[in-house]
VEXBA-810217 format. One record per residue (C-alpha): residue number from 1; chain; x, y, z. Coordinates in nm, 4 decimals, padded with zeros to 6 digits, always signed. Example, Ala and Ser with C-alpha at 12.3 -4.5 7.8 and 13.67 -1.06 7.14 Angstrom:
<sites>
(1,'A',(+01.2300,-00.4500,+00.7800))
(2,'A',(+01.3670,-00.1060,+00.7140))
</sites>
This chain:
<sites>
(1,'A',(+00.0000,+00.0000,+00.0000))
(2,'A',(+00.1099,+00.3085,-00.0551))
(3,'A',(+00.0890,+00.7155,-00.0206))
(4,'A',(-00.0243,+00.9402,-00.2547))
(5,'A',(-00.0124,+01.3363,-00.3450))
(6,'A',(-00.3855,+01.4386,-00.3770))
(7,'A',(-00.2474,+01.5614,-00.7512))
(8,'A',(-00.1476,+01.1955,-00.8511))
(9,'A',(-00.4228,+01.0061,-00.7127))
(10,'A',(-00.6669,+01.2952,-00.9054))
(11,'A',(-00.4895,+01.2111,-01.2342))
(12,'A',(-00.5545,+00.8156,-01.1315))
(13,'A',(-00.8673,+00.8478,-01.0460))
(14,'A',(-01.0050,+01.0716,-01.3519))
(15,'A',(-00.8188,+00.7898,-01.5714))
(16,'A',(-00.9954,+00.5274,-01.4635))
(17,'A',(-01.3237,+00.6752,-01.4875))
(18,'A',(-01.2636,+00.7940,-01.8238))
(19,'A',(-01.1914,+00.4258,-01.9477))
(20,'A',(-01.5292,+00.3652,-01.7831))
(21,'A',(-01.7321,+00.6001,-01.9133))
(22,'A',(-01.5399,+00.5425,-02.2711))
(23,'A',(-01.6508,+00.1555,-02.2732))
(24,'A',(-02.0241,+00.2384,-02.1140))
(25,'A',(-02.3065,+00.2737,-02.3676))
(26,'A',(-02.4997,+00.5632,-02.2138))
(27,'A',(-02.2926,+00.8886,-02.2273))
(28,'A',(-02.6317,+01.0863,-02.1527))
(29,'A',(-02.7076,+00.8985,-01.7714))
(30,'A',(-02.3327,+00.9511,-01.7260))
(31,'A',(-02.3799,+01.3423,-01.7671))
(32,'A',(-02.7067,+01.3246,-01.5463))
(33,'A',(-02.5255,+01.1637,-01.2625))
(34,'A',(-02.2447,+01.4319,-01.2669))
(35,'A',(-02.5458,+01.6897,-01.2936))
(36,'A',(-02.7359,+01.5440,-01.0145))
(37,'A',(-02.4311,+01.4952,-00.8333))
(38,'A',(-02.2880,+01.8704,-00.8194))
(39,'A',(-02.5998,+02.0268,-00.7496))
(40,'A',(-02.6262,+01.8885,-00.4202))
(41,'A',(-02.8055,+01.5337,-00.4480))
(42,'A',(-02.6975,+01.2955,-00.1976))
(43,'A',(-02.7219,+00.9818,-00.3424))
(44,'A',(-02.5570,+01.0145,-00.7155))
(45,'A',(-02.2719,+01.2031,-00.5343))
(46,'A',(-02.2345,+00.8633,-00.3061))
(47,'A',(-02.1679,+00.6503,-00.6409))
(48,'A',(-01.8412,+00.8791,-00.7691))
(49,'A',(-01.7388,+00.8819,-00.3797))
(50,'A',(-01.8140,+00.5081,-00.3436))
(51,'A',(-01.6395,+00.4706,-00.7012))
(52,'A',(-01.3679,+00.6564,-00.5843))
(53,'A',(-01.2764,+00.4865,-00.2697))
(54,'A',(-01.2792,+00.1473,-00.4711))
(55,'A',(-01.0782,+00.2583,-00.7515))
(56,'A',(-00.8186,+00.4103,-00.4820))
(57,'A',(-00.8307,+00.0504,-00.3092))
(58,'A',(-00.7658,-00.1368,-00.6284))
(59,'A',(-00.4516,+00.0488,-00.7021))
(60,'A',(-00.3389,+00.0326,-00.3476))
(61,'A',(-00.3262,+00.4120,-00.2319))
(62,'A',(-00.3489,+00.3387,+00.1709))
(63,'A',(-00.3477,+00.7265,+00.1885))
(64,'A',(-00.4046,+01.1009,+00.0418))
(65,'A',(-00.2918,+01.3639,+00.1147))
(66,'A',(-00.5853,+01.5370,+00.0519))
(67,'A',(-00.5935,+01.9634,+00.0689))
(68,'A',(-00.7352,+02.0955,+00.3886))
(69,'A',(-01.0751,+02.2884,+00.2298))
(70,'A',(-01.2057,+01.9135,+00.1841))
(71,'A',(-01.3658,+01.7073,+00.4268))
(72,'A',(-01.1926,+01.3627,+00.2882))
(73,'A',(-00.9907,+01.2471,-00.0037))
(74,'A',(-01.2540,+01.0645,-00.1538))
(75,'A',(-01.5131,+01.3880,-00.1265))
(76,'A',(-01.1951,+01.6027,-00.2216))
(77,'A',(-01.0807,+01.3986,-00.5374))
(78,'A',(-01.4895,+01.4494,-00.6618))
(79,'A',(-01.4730,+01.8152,-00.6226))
(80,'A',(-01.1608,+01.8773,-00.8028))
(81,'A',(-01.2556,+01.6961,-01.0769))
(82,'A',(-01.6124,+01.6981,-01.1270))
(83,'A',(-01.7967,+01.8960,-00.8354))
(84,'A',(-01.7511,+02.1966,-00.6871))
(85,'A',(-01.4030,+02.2778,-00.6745))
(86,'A',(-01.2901,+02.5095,-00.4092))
(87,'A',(-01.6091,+02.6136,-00.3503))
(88,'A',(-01.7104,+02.2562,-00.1778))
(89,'A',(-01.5853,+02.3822,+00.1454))
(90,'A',(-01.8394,+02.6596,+00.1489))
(91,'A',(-02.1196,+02.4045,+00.1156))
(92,'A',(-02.0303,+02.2377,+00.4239))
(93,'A',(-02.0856,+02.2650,+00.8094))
(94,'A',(-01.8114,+02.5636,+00.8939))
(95,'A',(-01.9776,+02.8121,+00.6551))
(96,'A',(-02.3373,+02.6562,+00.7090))
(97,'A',(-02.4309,+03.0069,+00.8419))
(98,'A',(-02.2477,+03.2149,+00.5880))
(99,'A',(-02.5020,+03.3395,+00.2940))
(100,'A',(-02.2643,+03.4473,-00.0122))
(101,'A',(-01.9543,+03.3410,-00.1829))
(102,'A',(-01.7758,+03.4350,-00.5147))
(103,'A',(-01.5665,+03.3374,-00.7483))
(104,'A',(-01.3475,+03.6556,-00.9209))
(105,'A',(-01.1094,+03.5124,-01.1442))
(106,'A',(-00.8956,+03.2206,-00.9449))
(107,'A',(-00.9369,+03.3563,-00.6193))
(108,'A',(-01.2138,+03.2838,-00.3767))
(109,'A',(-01.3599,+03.4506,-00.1159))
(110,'A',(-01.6558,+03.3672,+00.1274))
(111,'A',(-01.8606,+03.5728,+00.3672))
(112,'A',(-01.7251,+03.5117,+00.6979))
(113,'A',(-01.8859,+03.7242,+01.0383))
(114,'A',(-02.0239,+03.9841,+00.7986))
(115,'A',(-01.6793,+04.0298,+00.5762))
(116,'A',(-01.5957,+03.8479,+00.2599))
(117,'A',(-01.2771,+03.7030,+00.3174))
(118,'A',(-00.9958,+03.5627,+00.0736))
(119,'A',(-00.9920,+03.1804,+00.0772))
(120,'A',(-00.6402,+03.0170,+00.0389))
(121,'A',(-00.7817,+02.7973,-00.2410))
(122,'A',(-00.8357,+02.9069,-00.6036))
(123,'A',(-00.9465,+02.8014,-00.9062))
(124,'A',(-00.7817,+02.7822,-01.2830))
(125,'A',(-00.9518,+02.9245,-01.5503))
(126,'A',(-00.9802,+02.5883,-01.7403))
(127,'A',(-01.1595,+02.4063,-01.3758))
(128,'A',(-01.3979,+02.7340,-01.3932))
(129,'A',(-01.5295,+02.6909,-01.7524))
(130,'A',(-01.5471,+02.2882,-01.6633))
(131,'A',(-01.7601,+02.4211,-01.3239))
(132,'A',(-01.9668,+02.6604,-01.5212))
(133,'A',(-02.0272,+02.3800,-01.8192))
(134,'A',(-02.1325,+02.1516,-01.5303))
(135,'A',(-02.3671,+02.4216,-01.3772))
(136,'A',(-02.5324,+02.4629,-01.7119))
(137,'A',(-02.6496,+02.1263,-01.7383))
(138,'A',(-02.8531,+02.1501,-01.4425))
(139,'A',(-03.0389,+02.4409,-01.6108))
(140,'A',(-03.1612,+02.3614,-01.9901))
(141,'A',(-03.2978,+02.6898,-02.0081))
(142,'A',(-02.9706,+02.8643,-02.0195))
(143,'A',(-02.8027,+02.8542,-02.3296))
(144,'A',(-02.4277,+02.8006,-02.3672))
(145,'A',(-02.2457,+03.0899,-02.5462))
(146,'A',(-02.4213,+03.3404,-02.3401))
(147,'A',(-02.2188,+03.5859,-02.0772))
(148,'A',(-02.5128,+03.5999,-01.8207))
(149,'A',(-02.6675,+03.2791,-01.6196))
(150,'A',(-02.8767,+03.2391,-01.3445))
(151,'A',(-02.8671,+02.8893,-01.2131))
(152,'A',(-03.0650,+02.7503,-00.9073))
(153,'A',(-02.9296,+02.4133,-00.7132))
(154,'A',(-03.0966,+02.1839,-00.5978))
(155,'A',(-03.1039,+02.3496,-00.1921))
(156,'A',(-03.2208,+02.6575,-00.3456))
(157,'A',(-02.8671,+02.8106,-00.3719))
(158,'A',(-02.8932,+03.1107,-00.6395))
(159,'A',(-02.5932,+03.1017,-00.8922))
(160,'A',(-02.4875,+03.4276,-01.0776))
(161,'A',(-02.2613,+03.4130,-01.3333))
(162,'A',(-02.0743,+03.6838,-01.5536))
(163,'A',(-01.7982,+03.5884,-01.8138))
(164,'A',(-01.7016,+03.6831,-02.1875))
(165,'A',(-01.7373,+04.0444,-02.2964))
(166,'A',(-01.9306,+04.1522,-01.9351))
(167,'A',(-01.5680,+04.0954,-01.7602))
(168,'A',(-01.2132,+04.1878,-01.7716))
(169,'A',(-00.9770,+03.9291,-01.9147))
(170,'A',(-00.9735,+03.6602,-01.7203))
(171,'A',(-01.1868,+03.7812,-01.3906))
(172,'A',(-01.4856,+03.5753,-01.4902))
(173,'A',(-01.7191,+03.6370,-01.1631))
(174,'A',(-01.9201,+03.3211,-01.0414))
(175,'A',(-02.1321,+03.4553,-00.7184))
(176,'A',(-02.2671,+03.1611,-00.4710))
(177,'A',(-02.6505,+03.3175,-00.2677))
(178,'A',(-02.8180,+03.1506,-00.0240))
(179,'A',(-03.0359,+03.2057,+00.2361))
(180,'A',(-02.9428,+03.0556,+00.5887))
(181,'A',(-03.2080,+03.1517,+00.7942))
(182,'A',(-03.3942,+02.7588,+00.8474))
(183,'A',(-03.6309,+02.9164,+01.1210))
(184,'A',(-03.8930,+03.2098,+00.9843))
(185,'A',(-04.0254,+03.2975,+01.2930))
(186,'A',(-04.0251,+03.6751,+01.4579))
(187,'A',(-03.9054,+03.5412,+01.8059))
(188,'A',(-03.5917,+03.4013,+01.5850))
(189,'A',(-03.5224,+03.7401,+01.4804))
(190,'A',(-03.5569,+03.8807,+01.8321))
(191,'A',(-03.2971,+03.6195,+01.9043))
(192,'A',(-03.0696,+03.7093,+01.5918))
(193,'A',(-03.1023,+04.0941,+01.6943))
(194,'A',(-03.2836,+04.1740,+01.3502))
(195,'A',(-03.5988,+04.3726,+01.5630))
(196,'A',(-03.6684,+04.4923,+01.9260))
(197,'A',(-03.8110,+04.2817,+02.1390))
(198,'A',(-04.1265,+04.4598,+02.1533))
(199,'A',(-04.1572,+04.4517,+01.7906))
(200,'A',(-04.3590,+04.0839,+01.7445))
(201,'A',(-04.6570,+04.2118,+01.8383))
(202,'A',(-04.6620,+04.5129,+01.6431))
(203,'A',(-04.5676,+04.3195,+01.3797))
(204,'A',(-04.8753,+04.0866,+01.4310))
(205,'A',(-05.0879,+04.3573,+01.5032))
(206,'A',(-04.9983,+04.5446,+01.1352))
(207,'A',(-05.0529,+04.1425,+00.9986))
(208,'A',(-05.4127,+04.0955,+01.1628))
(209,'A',(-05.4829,+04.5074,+01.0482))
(210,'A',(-05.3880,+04.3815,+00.6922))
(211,'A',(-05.2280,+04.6796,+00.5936))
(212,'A',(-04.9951,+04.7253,+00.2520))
(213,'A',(-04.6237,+04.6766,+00.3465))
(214,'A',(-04.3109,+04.7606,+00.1875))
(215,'A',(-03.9829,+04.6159,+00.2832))
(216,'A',(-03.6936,+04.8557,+00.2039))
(217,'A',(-03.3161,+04.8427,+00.2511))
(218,'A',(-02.9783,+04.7434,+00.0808))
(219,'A',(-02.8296,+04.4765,-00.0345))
(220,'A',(-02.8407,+04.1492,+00.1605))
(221,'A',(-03.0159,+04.4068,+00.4504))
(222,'A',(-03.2603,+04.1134,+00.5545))
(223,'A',(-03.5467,+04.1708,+00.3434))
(224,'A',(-03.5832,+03.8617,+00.1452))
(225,'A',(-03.5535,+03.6448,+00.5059))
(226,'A',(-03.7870,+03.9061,+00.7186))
(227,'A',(-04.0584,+03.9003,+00.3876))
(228,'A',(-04.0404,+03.4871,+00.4569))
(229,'A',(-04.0947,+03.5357,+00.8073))
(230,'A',(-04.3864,+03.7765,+00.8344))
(231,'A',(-04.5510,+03.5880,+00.5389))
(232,'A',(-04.5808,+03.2904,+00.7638))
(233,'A',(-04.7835,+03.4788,+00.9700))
(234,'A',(-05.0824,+03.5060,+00.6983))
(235,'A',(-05.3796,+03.3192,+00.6942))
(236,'A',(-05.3335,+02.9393,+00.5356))
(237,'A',(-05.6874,+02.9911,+00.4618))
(238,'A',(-05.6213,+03.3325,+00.2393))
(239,'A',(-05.5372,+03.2914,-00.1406))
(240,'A',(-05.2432,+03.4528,-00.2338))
(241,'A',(-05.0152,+03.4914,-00.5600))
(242,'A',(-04.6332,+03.5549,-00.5109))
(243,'A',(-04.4949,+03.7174,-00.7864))
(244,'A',(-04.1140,+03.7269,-00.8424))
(245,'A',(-03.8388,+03.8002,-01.0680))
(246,'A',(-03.6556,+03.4737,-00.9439))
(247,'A',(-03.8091,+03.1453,-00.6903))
(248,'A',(-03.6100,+03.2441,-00.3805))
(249,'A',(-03.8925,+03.3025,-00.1436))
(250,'A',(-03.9468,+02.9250,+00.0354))
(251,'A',(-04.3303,+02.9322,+00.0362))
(252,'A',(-04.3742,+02.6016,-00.0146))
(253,'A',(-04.1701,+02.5131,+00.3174))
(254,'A',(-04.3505,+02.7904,+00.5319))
(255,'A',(-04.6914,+02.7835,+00.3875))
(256,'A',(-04.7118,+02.4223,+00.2756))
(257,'A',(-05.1116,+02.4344,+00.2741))
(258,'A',(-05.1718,+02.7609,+00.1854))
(259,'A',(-05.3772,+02.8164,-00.1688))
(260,'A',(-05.0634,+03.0320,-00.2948))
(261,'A',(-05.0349,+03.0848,-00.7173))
(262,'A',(-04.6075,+03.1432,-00.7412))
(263,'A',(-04.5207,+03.3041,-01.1084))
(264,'A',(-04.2403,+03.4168,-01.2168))
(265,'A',(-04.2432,+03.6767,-01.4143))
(266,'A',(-04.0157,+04.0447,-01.4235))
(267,'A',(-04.0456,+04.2992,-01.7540))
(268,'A',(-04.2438,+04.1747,-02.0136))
(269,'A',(-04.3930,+03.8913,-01.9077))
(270,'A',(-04.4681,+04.0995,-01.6064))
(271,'A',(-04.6445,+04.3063,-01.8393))
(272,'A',(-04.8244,+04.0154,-02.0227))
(273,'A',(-05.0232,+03.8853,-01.6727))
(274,'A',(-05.0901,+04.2219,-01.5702))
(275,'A',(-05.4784,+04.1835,-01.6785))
(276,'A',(-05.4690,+03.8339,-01.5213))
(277,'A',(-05.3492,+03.9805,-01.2185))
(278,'A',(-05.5904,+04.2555,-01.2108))
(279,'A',(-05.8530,+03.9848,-01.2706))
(280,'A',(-05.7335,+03.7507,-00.9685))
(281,'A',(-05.9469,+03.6831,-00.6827))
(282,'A',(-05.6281,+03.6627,-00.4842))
(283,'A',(-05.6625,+03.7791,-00.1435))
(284,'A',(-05.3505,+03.8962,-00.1196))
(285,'A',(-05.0151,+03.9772,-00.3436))
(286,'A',(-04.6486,+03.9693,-00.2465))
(287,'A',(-04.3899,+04.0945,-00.5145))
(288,'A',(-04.0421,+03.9495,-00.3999))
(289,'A',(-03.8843,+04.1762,-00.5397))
(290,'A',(-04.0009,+04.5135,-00.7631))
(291,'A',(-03.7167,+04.6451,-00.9626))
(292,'A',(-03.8813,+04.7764,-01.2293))
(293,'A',(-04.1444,+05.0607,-01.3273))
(294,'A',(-04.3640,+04.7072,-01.4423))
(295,'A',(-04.4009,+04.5471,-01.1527))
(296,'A',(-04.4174,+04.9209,-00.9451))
(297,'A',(-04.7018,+05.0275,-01.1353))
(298,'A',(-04.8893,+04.6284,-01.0875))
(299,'A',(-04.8306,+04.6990,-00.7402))
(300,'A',(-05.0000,+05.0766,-00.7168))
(301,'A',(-05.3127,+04.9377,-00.9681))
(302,'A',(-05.3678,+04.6133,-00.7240))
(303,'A',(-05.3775,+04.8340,-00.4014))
(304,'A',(-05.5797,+05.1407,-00.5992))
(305,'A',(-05.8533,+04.8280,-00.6730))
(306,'A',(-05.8883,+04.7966,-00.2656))
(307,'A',(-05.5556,+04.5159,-00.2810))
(308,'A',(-05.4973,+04.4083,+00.0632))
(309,'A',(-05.2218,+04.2292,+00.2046))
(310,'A',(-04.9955,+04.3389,+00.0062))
(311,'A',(-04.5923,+04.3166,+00.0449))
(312,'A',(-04.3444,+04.3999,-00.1698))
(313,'A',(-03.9695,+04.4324,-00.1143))
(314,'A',(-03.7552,+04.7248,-00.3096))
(315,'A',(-03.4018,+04.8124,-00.3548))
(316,'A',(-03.3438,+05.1492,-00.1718))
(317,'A',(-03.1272,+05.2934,+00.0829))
(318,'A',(-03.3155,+05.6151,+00.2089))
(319,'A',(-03.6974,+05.4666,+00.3196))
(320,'A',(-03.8251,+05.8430,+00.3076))
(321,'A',(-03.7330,+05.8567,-00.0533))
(322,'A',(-03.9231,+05.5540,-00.0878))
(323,'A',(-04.2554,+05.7277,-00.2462))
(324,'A',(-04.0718,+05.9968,-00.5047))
(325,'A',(-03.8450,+05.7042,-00.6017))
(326,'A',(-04.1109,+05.4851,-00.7244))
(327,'A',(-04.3348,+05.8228,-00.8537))
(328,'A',(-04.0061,+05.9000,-01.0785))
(329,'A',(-03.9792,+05.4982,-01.2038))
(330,'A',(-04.3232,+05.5069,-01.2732))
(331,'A',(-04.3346,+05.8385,-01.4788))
(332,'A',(-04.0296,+05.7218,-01.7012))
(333,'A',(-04.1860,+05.4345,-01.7994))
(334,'A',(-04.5479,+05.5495,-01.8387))
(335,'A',(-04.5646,+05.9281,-01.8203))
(336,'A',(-04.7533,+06.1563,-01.6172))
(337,'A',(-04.6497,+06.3683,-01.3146))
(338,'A',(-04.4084,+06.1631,-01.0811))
(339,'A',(-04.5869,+06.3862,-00.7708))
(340,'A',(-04.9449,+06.2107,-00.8570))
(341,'A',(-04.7585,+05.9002,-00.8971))
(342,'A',(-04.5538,+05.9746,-00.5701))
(343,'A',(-04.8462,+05.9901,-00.3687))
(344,'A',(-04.9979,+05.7040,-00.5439))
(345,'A',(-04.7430,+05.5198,-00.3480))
(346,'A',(-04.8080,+05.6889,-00.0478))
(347,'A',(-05.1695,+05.5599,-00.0766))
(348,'A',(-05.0384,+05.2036,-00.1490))
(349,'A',(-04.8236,+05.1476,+00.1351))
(350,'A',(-04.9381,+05.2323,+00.5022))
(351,'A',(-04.5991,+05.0821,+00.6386))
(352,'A',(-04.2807,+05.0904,+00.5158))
(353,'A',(-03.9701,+04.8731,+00.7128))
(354,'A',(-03.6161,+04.9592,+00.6476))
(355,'A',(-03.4108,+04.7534,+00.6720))
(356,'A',(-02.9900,+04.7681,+00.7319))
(357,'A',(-02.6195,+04.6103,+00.7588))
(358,'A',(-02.4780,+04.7744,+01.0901))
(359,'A',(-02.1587,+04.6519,+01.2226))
(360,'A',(-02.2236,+04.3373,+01.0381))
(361,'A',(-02.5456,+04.2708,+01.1779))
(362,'A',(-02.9244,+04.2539,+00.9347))
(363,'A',(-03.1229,+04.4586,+01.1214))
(364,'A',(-03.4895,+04.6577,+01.1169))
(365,'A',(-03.3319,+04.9963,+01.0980))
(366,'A',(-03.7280,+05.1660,+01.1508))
(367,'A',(-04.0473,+05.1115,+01.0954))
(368,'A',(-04.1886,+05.3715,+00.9042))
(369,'A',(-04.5992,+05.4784,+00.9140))
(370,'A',(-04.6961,+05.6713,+00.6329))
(371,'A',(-04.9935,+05.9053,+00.7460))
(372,'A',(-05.2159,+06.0883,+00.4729))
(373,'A',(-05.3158,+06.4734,+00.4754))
(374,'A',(-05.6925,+06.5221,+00.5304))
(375,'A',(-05.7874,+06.6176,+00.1513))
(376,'A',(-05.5335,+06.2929,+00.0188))
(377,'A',(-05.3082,+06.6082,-00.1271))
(378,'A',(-04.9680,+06.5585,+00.0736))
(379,'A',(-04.8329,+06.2670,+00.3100))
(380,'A',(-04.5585,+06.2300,+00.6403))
(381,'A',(-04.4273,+05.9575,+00.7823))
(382,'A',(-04.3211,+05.8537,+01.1293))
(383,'A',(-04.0490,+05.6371,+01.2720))
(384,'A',(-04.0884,+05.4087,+01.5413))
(385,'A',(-03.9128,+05.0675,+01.6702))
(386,'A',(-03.5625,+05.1697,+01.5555))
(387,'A',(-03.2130,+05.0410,+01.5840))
(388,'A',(-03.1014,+05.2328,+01.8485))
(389,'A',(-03.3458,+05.0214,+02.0859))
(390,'A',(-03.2519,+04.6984,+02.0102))
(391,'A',(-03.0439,+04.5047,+02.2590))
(392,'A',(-02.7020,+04.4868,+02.1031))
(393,'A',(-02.6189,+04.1748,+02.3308))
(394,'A',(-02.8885,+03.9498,+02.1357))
</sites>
């Protein structure tokens, strides 16, 4: 028996699989193994693990030295070659809790306490076209050729990828989402030190009022996982239709037997339902995410119809420019004066909740209450449950 570098016993291993899959009659089950097998399915990535131990054991390897990102050489020797690369170690337990990675180039980096941080691992440019080929397969949709994907595995992980003429030479950009959050509840937030203590039974009380909400903030602020958690708190009995741009709300796992409709739809397919929508019965509407003047406008003409229940997250980092942002997306795209469409969204939305990164913690920066002038002409709104309340030690 003997020793091996993990290098040598890769080049063994991807030898002897190659004279396999050269002598076996189905190519096409061979490529939906691999497939099945890097997006995250437990039991085809057991038969190139399994398959690897034994071929290892028939040449006599006793050891590898395998790299320290992977858990064991046999796991390690599939993710070089055919899985995930350098990125495997992200999908384990020590970055269970960590909700973005990316690829720039060869270099790695995960999010780590808040803070992406620079893995020691990289990846060549020839194992990130191979990763990227092997991605595709798992979405027939995409086309090869293109420089934009969007790829979803098979735990819901979003995959972004840039490459060709969108990038620099050579600084492809593969970027890894997820959402870790596994408990949508508001006493888990509490616990997190996303809201005030106190805030739950506001929160119900605006749920039971069924009062239009918008969910504001930046970029991985906590919107997304706080829209999850107060959506759980709706009525199983209440129709509903979740619109979004991509499937990353988990409505099936918090609502399992809730009458919910899920499309997906941004632009113009957005604008092709829009009739439908207007038509629904729908008790309710939630709009993961509105980032265009289509899906704005859907939202403003369901609530102007009486729409209740409503929820909708946005990209914005000022929650009191909320109303003149969407009035000025609105009148670009469909005219008119963005001050009637301004407080067309001050109509809409009763509550608005902000949220924010602060000292790397998601949390409910305010809750806003948008309150009408007496002839409908003008609106304010007023801040309550903020940051500065919440116990920093949660």
């Amino acid at each position: 028996m003997e020793n091996y570098q993990f290098e040598r016993a890769c080049r063994i291993v991807e030898q002897e699989f190659m004279k396999l899959w050269d002598e076996s009659k189905s190519k096409e089950d061979i490529l939906m193994l691999q497939k099945r097998a890097m997006m995250g399915c437990e039991k085809e990535k057991a038969y190139f693990t399994d398959k690897i131990q034994r071929i290892l054991e028939e040449k006599g390897v006793s050891a590898v030295s395998c790299r320290s990102w992977y858990e064991n050489a046999d796991e390690g020797i599939f993710h070089e070659l055919w899985g995930r690369a350098g990125m495997a170690e992200w999908f384990g337990e020590n970055f269970s809790t960590s909700s973005s990675a990316k690829i720039i180039g060869e270099k790695i980096f995960f999010l780590d306490s808040g803070r992406m941080r620079l893995m020691p691992q990289t990846i060549s440019s020839k194992r990130r076209e191979q990763l990227v080929r092997a991605l595709l397969l798992a979405s027939p949709k995409e086309k090869a050729g293109e420089n934009h994907y969007e790829i979803y595995m098979a735990d819901g992980t979003r995959i972004t990828i840039f490459k060709s003429d969108l990038v620099k030479d050579g600084q492809d950009v593969i970027i890894f989402r997820r959402y870790v959050i596994q408990n949508y509840t508001l006493e888990k937030q509490v616990e997190l030190g996303m809201i005030r203590r106190d805030f739950p039974a506001k929160m119900r009380e605006i749920i039971e009022e069924g009062a239009n909400i918008a969910l504001v903030g930046e970029l991985r602020s906590g919107k997304t996982t706080f829209l999850s958690t107060i959506q759980a708190l709706e009525d199983r009995s209440l129709e509903g239709v979740v619109v979004e741009t991509d499937p990353e709300l988990p409505i099936e796992k918090i609502m399992p037997e809730a009458p919910i409709i899920r499309l997906i739809a941004d632009g113009e397919k957005m604008e092709a339902i829009v009739k439908d929508l207007m038509r629904s019965d729908a008790d309710y509407f939630v709009f993961g995410e509105a980032r265009d003047a289509i899906a704005l406008n859907t939202a403003l003409r369901i609530a102007e119809r009486g729409g209740k229940r409503l929820k909708m997250t946005f990209h914005i980092s000022d929650p009191t420019d909320f109303q003149r942002a969407i009035g000025s997306e609105v009148a670009i795209s469909y005219g008119g004066n963005p001050v009637l469409h301004e407080m067309r969204a001050a109509r809409a939305f009763k509550y608005i909740l902000h949220f924010k990164t602060i000292d790397g913690r998601k949390v409910l920066e305010g809750l806003y209450t948008v309150k009408l002038s007496e002839d409908g002409k003008s609106y304010s709104t007023e801040r309550s449950f903020g940051y500065e309340d919440i116990d920093k030690s949660a």
